[in-house]
C-alpha positions in Angstrom: 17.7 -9.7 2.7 18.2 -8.6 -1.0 21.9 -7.8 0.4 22.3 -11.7 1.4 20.1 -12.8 -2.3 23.0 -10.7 -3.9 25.8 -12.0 -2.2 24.4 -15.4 -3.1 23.6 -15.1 -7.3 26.9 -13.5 -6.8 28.7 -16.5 -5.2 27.4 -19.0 -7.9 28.2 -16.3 -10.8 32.0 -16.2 -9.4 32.5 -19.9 -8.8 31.3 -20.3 -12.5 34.2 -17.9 -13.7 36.8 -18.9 -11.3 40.1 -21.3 -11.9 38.0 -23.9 -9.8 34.8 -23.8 -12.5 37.3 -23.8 -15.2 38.8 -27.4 -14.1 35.2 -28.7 -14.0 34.1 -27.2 -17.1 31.5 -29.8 -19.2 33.0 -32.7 -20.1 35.9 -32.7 -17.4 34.0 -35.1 -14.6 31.6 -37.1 -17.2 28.4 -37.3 -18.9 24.9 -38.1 -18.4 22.5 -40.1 -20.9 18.9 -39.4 -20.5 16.5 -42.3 -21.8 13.6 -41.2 -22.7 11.5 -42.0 -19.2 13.5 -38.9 -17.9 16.2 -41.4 -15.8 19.9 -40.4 -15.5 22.6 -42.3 -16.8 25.2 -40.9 -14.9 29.0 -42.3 -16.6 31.8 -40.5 -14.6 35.6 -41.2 -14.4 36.0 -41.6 -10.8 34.2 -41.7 -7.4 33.8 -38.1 -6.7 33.2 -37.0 -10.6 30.3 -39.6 -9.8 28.8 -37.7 -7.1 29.2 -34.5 -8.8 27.1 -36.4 -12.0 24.3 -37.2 -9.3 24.3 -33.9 -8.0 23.7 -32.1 -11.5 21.1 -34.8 -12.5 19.2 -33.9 -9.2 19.4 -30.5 -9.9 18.2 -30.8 -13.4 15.1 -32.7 -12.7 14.0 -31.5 -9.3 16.2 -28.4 -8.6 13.2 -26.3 -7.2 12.3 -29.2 -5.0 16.3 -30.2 -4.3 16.5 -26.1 -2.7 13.5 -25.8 -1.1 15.0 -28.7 0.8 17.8 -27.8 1.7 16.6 -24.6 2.9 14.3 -26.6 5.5 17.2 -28.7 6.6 19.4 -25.0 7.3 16.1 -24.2 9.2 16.0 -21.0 7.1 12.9 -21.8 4.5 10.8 -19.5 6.0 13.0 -16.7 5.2 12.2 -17.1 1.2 8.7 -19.2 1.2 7.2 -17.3 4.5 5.2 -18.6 7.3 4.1 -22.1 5.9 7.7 -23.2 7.0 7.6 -21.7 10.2 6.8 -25.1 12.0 9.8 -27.0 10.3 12.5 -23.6 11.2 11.2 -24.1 14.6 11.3 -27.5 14.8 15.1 -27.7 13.1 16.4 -24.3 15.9 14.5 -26.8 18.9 16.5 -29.8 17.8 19.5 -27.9 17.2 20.5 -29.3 13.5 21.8 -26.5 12.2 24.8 -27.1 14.7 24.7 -30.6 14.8 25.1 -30.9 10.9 28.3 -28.3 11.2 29.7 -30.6 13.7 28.9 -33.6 12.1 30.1 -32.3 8.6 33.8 -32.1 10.4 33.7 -35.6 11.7 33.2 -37.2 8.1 36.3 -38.9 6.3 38.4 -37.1 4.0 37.2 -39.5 1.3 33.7 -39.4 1.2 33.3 -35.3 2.4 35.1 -35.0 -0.8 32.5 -37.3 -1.9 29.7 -35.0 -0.8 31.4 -31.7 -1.7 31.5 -33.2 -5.7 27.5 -33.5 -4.5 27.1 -30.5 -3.7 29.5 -28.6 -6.3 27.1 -30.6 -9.1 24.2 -28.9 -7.7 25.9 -25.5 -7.7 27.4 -25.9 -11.1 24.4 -27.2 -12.8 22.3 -24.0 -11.4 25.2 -22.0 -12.6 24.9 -22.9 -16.3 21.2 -23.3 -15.7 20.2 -20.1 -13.5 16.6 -19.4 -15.5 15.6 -23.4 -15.1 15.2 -22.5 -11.5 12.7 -20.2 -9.9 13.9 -16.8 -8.1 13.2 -18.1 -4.5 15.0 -21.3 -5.2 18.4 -19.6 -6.4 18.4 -17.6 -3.2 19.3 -20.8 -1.4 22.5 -21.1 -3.5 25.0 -22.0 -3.1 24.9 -25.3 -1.5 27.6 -27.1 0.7 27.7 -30.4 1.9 27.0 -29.1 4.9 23.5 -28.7 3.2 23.6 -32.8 2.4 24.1 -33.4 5.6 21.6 -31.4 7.0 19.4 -32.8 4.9 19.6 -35.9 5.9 20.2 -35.6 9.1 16.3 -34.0 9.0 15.1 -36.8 7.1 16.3 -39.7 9.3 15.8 -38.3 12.3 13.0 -35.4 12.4 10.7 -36.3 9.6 11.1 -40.1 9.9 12.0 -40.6 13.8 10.7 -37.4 15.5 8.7 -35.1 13.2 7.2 -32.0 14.5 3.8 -33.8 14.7 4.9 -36.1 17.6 4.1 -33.2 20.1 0.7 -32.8 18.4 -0.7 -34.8 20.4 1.3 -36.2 23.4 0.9 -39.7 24.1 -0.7 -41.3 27.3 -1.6 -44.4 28.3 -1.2 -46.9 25.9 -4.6 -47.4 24.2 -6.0 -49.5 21.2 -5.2 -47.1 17.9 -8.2 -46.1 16.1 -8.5 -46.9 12.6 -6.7 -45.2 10.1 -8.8 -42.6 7.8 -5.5 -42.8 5.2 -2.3 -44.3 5.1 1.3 -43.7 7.0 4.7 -44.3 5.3 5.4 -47.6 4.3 6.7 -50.3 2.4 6.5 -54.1 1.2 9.9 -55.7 0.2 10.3 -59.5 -0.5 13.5 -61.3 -1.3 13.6 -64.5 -2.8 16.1 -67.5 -2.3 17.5 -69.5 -5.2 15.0 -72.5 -3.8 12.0 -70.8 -3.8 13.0 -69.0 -7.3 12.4 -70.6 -10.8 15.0 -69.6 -12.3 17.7 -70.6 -9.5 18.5 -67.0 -9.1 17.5 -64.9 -6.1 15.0 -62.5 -6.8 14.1 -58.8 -4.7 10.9 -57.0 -4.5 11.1 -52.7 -3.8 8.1 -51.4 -3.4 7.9 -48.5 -1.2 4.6 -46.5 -0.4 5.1 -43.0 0.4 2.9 -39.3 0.0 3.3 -37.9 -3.6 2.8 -34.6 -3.7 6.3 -33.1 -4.1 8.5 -32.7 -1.0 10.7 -34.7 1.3 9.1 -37.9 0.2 9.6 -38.2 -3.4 11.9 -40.7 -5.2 14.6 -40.3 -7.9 15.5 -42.9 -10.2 19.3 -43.2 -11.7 21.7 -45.1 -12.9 25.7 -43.9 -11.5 28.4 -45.6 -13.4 32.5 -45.3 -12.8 35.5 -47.6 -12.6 34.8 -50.6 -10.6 31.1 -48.9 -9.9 27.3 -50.1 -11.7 24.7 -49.3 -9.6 21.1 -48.7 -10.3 18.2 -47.9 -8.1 15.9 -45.2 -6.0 16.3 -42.4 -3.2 14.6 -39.5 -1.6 15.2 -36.5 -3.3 18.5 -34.2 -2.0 20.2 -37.8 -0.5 23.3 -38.4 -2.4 23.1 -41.7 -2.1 21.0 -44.4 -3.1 18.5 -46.3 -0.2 16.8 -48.6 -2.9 19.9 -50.2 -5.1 21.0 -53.1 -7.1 23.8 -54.0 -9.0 25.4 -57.1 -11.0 26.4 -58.4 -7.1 23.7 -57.6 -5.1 20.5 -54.9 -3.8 18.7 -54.1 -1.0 15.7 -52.8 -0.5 13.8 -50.7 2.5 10.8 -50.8 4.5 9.8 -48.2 7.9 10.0 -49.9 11.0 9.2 -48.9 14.5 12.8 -48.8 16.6 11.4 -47.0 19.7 13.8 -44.5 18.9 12.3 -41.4 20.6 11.1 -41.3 24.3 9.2 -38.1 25.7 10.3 -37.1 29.0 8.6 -35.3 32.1 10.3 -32.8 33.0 10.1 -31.9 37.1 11.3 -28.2 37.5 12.9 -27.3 40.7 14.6 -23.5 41.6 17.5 -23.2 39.9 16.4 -26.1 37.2 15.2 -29.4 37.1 15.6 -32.6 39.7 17.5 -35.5 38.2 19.1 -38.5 39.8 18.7 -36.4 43.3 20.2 -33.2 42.2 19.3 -30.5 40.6 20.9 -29.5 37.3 20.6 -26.1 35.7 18.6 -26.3 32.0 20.9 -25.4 28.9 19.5 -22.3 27.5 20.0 -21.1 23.8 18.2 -18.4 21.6 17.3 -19.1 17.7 16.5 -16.2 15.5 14.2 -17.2 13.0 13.5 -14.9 10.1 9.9 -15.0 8.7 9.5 -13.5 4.8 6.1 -11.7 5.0 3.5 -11.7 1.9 4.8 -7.7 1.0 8.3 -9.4 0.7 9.6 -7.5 4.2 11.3 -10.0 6.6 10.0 -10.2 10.6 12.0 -11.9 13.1 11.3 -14.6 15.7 13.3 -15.5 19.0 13.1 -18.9 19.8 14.5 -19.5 23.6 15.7 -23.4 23.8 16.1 -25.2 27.1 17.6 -28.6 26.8 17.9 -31.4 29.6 20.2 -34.5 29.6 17.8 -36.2 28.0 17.3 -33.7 24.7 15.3 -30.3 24.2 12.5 -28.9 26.0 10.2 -29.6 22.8 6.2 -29.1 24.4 4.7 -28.8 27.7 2.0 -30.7 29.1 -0.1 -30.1 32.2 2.3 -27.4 32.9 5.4 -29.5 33.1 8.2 -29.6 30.6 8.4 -32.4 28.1 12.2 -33.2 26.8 13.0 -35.4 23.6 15.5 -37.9 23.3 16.0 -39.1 19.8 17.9 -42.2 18.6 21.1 -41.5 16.6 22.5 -38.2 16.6 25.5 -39.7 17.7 26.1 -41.1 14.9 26.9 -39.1 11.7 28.3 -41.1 8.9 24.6 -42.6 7.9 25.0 -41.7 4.4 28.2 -43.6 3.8 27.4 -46.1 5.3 24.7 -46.7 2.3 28.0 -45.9 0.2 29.3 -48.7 1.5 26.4 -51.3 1.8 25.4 -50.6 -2.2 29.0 -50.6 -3.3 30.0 -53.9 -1.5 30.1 -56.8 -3.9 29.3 -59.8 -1.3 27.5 -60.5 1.3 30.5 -60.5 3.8 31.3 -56.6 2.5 27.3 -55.7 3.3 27.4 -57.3 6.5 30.8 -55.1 7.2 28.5 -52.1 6.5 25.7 -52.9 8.4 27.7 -53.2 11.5 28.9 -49.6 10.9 25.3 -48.8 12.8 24.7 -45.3 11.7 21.0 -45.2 10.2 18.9 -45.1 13.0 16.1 -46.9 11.2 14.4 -48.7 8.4 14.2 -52.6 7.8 16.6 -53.7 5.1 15.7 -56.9 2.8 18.2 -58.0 0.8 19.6 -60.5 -2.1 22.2 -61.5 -4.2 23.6 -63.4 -6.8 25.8 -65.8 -4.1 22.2 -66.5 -3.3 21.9 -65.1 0.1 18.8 -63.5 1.1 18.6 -61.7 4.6 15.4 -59.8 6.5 16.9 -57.4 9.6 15.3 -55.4 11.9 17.7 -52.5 11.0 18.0 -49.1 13.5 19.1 -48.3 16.4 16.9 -50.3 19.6 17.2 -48.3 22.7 18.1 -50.7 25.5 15.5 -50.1 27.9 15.2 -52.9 30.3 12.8 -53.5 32.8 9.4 -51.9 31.5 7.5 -52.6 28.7 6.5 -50.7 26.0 3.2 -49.2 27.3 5.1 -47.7 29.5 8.1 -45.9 27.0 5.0 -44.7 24.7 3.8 -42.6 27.4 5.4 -39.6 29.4 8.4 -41.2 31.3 9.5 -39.9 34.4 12.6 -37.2 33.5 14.1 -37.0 37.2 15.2 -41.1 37.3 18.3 -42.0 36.3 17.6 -45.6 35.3 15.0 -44.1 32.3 17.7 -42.5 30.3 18.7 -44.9 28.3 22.5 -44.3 26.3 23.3 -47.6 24.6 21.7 -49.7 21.5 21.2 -53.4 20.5 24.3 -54.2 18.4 24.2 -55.9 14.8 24.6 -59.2 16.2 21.9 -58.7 18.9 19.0 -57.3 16.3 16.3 -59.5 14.8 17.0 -60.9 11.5 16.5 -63.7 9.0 19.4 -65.0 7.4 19.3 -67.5 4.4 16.3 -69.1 6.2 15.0 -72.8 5.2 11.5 -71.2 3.7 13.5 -69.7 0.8 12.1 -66.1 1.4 12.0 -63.2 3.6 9.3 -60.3 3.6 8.5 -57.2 5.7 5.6 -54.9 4.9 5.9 -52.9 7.8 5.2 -55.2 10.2 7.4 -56.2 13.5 10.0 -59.1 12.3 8.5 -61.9 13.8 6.8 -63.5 10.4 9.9 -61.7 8.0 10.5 -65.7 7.7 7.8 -67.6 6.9 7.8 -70.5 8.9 8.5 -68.1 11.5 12.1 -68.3 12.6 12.3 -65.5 15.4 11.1 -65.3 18.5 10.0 -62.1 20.2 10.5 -63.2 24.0 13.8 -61.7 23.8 12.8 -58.7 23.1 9.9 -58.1 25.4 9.8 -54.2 26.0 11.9 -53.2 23.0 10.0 -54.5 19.8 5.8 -55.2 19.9 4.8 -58.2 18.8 1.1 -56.5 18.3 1.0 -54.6 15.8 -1.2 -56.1 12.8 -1.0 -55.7 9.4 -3.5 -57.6 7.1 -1.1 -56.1 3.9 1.7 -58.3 5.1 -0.6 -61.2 5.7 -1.5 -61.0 2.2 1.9 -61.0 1.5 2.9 -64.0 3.4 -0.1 -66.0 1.6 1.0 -65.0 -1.7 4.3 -66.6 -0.8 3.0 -69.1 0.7 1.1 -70.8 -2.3 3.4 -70.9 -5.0 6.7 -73.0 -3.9 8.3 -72.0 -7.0 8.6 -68.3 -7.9 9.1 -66.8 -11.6 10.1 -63.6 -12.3 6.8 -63.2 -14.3 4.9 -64.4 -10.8 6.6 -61.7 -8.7 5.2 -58.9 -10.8 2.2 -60.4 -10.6 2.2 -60.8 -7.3 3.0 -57.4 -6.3 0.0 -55.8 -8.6 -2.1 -58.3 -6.1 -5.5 -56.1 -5.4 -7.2 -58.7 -3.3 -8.1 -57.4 0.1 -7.6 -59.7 3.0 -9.9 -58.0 5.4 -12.5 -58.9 2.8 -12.1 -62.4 2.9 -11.7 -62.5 6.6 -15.2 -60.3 7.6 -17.4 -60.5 4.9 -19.3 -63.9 6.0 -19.4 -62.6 9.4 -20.4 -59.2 8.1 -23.6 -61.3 5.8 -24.6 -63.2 8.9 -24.4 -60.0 10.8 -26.6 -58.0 8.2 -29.0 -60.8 8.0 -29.8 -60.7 11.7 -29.2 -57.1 12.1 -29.3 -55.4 9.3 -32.2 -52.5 7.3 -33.2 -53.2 3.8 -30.9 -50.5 2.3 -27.8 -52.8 4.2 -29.1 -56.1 2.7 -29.1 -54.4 -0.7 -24.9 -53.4 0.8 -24.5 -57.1 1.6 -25.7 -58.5 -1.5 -23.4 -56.2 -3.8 -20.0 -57.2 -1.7 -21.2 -60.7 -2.3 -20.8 -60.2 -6.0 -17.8 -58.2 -5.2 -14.8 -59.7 -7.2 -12.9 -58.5 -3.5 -10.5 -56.8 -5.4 -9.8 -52.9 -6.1 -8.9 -53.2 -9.6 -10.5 -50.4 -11.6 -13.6 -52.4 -12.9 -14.5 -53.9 -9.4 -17.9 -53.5 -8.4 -18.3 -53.1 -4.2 -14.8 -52.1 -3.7 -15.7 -48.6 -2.8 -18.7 -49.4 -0.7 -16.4 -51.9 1.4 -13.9 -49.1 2.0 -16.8 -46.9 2.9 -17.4 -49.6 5.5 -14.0 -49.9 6.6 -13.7 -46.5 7.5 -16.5 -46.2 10.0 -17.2 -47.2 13.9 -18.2 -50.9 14.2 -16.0 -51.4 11.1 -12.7 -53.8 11.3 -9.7 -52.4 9.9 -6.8 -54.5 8.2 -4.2 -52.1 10.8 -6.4 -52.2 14.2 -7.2 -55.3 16.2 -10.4 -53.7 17.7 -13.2 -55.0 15.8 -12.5 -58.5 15.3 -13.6 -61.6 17.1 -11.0 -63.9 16.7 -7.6 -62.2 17.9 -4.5 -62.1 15.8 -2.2 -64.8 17.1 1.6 -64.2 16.2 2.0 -67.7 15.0 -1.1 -67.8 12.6 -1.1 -64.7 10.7 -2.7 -66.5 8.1 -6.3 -67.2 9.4 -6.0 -64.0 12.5 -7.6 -61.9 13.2 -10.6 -63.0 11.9 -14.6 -62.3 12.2 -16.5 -59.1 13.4 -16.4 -58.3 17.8 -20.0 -56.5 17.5 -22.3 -58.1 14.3 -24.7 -55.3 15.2 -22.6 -52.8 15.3 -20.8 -53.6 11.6 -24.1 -54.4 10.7 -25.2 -50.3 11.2 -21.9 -49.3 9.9 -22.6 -50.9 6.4 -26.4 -49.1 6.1 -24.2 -45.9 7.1 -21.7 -46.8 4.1 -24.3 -47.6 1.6 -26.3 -44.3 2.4 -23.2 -42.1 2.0 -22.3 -44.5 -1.5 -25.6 -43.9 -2.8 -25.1 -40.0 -2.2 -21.6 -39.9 -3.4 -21.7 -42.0 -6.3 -25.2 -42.8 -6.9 -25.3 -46.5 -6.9 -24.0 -49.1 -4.8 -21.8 -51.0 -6.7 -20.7 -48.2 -8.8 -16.7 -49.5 -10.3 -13.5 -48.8 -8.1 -11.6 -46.7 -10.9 -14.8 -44.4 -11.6 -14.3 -42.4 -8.3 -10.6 -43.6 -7.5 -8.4 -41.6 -9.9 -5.0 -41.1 -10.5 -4.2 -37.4 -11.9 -1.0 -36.6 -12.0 -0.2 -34.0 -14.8 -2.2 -33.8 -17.5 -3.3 -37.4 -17.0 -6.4 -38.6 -15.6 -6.8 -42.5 -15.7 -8.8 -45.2 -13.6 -7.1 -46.4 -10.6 -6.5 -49.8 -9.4 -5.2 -50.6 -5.9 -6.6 -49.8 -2.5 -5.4 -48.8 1.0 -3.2 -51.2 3.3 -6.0 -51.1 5.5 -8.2 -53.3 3.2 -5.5 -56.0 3.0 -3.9 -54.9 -0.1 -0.8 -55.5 -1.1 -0.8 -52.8 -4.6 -1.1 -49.7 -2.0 -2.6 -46.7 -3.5 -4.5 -44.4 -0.8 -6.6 -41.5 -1.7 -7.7 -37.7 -0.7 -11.0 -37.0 1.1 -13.6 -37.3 -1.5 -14.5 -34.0 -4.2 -17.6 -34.6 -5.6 -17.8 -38.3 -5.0 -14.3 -38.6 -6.9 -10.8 -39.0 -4.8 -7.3 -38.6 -6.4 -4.7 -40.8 -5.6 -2.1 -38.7 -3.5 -0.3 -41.9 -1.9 1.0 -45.4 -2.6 3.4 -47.0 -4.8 6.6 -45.2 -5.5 9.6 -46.4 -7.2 9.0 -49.8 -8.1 11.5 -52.5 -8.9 11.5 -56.0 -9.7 15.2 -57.5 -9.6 16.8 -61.3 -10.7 20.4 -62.0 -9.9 21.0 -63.6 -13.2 24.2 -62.6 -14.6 23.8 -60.0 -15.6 21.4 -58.7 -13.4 18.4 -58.1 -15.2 15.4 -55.6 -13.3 12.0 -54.0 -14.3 10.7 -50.7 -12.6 8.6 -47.6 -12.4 8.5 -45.1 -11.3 4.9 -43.9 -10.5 4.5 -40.2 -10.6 7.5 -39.7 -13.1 11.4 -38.9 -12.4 11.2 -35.1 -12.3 9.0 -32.2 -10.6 10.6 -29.5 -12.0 8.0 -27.3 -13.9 8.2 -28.0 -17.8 9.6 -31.2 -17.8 7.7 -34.4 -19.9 8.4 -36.4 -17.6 6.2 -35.4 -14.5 3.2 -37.9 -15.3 4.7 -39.4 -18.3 4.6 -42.9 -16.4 0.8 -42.3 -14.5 -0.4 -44.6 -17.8 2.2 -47.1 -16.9 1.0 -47.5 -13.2 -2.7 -47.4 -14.3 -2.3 -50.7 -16.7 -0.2 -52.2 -13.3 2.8 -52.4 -16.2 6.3 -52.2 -15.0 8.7 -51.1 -17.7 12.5 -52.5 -18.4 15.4 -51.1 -16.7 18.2 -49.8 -19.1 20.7 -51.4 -17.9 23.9 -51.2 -20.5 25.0 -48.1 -22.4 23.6 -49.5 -25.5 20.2 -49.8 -24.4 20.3 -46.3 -22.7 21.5 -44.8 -26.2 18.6 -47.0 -27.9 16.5 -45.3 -25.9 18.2 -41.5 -25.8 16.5 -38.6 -25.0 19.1 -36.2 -24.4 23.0 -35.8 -23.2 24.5 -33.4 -21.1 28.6 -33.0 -20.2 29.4 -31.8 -16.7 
């Protein structure tokens, strides 16, 4: 191992030396202006001096982070950080991406690999004129490749997103009502507003994604990548070289995680010689991994991994003694990242629509708007077409020896759901299936019976749709407002139910409960008094939850998200749950209606500040979740990301943030600087022009 660390540092110290370094010495490719939030201003002099720009402003604020990834998608972290990356190696030699990324590295265009080798050389020649700004175990990953992009993201889409190793955790059965959510999953509101709907006449765009924030595959960079003919501004994950949350002078998009049924878990039956499909037998594909495992005294063990793989996909878990093979959505299709080239550099509707038909991200739900006026909602992925059964039955173990199971084709562009320029002037997804993306609803799910649910509930998007639905004329002003909204929709569906139910049901200590949450301002701003005995509630059998349909009385009906679900299935039951809540309150926090922001903090850095927001599951629209309580108090650890508020005027004119600050690389100021910002629900102004960047200067580096 110190043989392959040496011939590593040496690679980087000769490509810093060579002819090649000397052509893209500082200065050659561009420079970048860092404004005083920590955010990039990347000004290149042409496409791929661009991408090397990105790669060194990456490198600079999150190189530690930026490795360390790219060392999971090689499947070889565990070789510098030990066993804690064991799982992901495995997972990445089961799946085979080590070979698929080779292979799909060779099928990319001339244009844009060159694209993601200037990526990649940015990376490699920021760590070579800034080897001690990155620790010892991150430089033993260099020097990266764009093989390493790719890997990346081909991990990202389609193992951490799609199929991550926690899918065999616990292998599903038959389908069942889910139980209620003890802390938020990935997700996501977006909004676009029409011109009619928008005060100003100009559409408007909402990004608000809600992901983990402890540093890793799910944090967000902000930047700003300007060249010739090229002015975009936005948001991505960490390592991608593009950008998945964009806007420019002609248009932005935003994202949202969807559910594309893009992975299907197959029972495997063995026969001698292999396994039975279709009537025959087949022999399994075998393979062996080698996995190396750095050990605490620094030695390196070694791991062989034997891989059997079906027609369907890789033997990834057994169950009941038979073998369980994983088909996954997409890995047929490799140019995902430029197809986000091309969707955020198009400059009309027409070119986005070109880009989207290109069909190579295999999921997310894009919103988008621009300054033609167009708005659009689509269900975005790739949809397995799997006729016949419905979707009880693909979310359990399907039979691996039938032909007719193994699906091979996906809904086209034309065929997915979507909401084009609709006549309510607004579109909206907040995780939620697409039906109510238009609001009057403008799609119907019949069509896609056994593909997409038409089930799922989400009380966060029905607070969405209200908000939209009571002002008919939007302001720029309104939707920032309107995304700080802390009002929890559960509450105002249960809590009569839940005071009847106490009344009749209830012990003294849950009267005292019911007679705080009546005083309760229902929101979970800082200062709000019941907030955190309501969640308390929430959380407990007997409860309802703003994600789960058991619990209620009234069902959710798909046409009237607006007053469904509604009420309490067992009053008795909620009844007991809320003298549960209001005994562990008192012990926790010693009074009942002790404020939100008290216990819920946000520490980030050396900040600690009040919170305000709440989890999805109380209706909230300002997501913010929390970790399991520490001495009554729980730190915010998930929730608002990058934000940004966008108006199509011309010139486009945005404000954003950025919760947890734009770098995670130790000693910068900027990895809490904007915690106070989030805190006081304040979004700041995007620097949009060179002369408001170099008001605003912080520093400048040549590349």
């Amino acid at each position: 191992m110190r043989a392959v660390r040496f011939a590593a540092l040496l690679l980087v110290l000769t490509a810093a030396l060579s002819p090649v370094a000397a052509i893209a010495a500082p200065g050659a490719h561009g420079e970048i202006l860092w404004d005083s939030y920590g955010v990039g201003h990347v000004y290149a002099q042409s496409e791929p001096g661009l991408f090397r720009g990105y790669g060194w402003a990456q490198a600079k604020s999150h190189g530690d982070l930026l490795l360390r990834l790219y060392a999971e998608g090689r499947g070889r972290a565990a070789e510098i950080w030990g066993p804690s990356e064991l799982k992901n190696d495995r997972w990445m030699a089961l799946n085979g991406v080590p070979e698929r990324t080779q292979a799909w590295l060779k099928a990319q265009s001339p244009a844009f690999r060159a694209d993601l080798e200037a990526f990649a050389a940015g990376i490699d020649a920021y760590a070579a004129a800034h080897p001690e700004a990155l620790s010892p175990e991150a430089r033993q990953v260099l020097p990266v490749s764009a093989a390493d992009v790719i890997g990346h993201s081909l991990r990202l889409f389609q193992y951490v997103y799609l199929a991550p190793p926690t899918i065999v955790d616990h292998l599903p059965g038959p389908s069942a009502e889910p139980t209620a959510a003890p802390h938020e999953g990935a997700g996501s509101n977006g909004w676009a507003i029409a011109p009619s709907r928008s005060a100003s006449g100009h559409a408007m765009l909402l990004m608000n994604p809600h992901l983990p924030w402890p540093a890793g595959w799910s944090t967000y960079y902000e930047v700003q990548l300007r060249a010739p003919g090229l002015a975009l501004y936005g948001a991505s994950q960490v390592g991608l070289p593009v950008l998945r949350f964009v806007f420019t002078d002609y248009l932005g998009f935003t994202q949202t995680v969807d559910d594309v049924g893009g992975v299907t878990l197959y029972r495997i039956k063995t026969a001698p010689g292999g396994y039975e499909f279709d009537g025959k037998v087949l022999p399994f594909r075998t393979e062996q991994h080698v996995i190396r495992i750095r050990q605490p005294d620094g030695s390196l063990t070694t791991e062989t991994l034997d891989v059997r793989s079906t027609v369907h996909g890789p033997i990834v878990a057994e169950a009941d003694g038979a073998p369980i093979a994983m088909r996954v959505a997409g890995l047929d299709r490799p140019f995902a990242l430029e197809q986000y080239w091309r969707m955020q550099t198009a400059h009309d509707f027409a070119g986005y629509q070109r880009a989207l038909r290109m069909q190579q991200v295999p999921s997310f739900n894009v919103i988008y708007a621009d300054r033609d006026g167009h708005i659009q909602y689509l269900f975005n992925g790739l949809v397995p077409k799997k006729p016949g059964r419905d979707l009880a039955y693909w979310s359990g173990l399907v039979p691996g020896d039938r032909a007719d199971t193994l699906w091979t084709s996906y809904l086209s562009y034309d065929e997915l759901p979507k909401a084009t320029d609709p006549a309510g002037g607004a579109v909206q997804n907040s995780n939620d299936p697409p039906w109510d993306a238009a609001w009057p609803a403008v799609l119907d799910p019949k069509p896609y019976a056994g593909l997409i649910t038409s089930k799922s509930i989400s009380l966060r998007m029905a607070r969405g749709v209200r908000m939209l639905s009571e002002k008919p004329k939007i302001g720029f002003d309104d939707l920032i407002a309107m995304k700080w909204s802390d009002r929890s929709e559960l509450a105002d569906r249960v809590l009569p139910d839940l005071g009847a139910a106490v009344s009749q049901y209830g012990t003294d200590l849950a009267k005292q409960a019911i007679a705080v949450l009546d005083k309760w301002d229902r929101n979970t701003l800082s200062g709000s008094r019941g907030a955190l005995l309501f969640l308390d509630w929430v959380d407990r059998p007997g409860a309802a939850n703003g994600y789960v349909a058991a619990g209620f009385a009234t069902p959710y009906a798909l046409s009237d998200p607006l007053t469904t679900p509604a009420g309490l299935a067992d009053p008795r039951a909620a009844a007991d749950a809320l003298d549960a809540a209001a005994r562990d309150t008192l012990a926790t926090t010693g009074a009942l209606d002790t404020p939100w922001g008290q216990r819920m903090r946000i520490k980030l850095g050396d900040e600690d500040l009040p919170a305000s927001g709440g989890p999805g599951r109380l209706g909230v629209f300002d997501v913010i979740d929390f970790n399991p309580p520490a001495d009554g108090r729980r730190t915010a650890d998930f929730g608002d990301t990058f934000i940004a508020a966008v108006s199509f005027d011309r010139p486009t004119r945005a404000k954003v943030l950025l919760t947890y600050g734009n770098a995670s690389q130790p000693g910068s100021p900027h990895l809490s600087d904007q915690a106070p910002l989030l805190a006081s629900h304040t979004l700041r102004d995007a620097w949009l022009t060179r002369a408001e960047v170099e008001d605003h200067l912080e520093s400048r580096d040549s590349y």
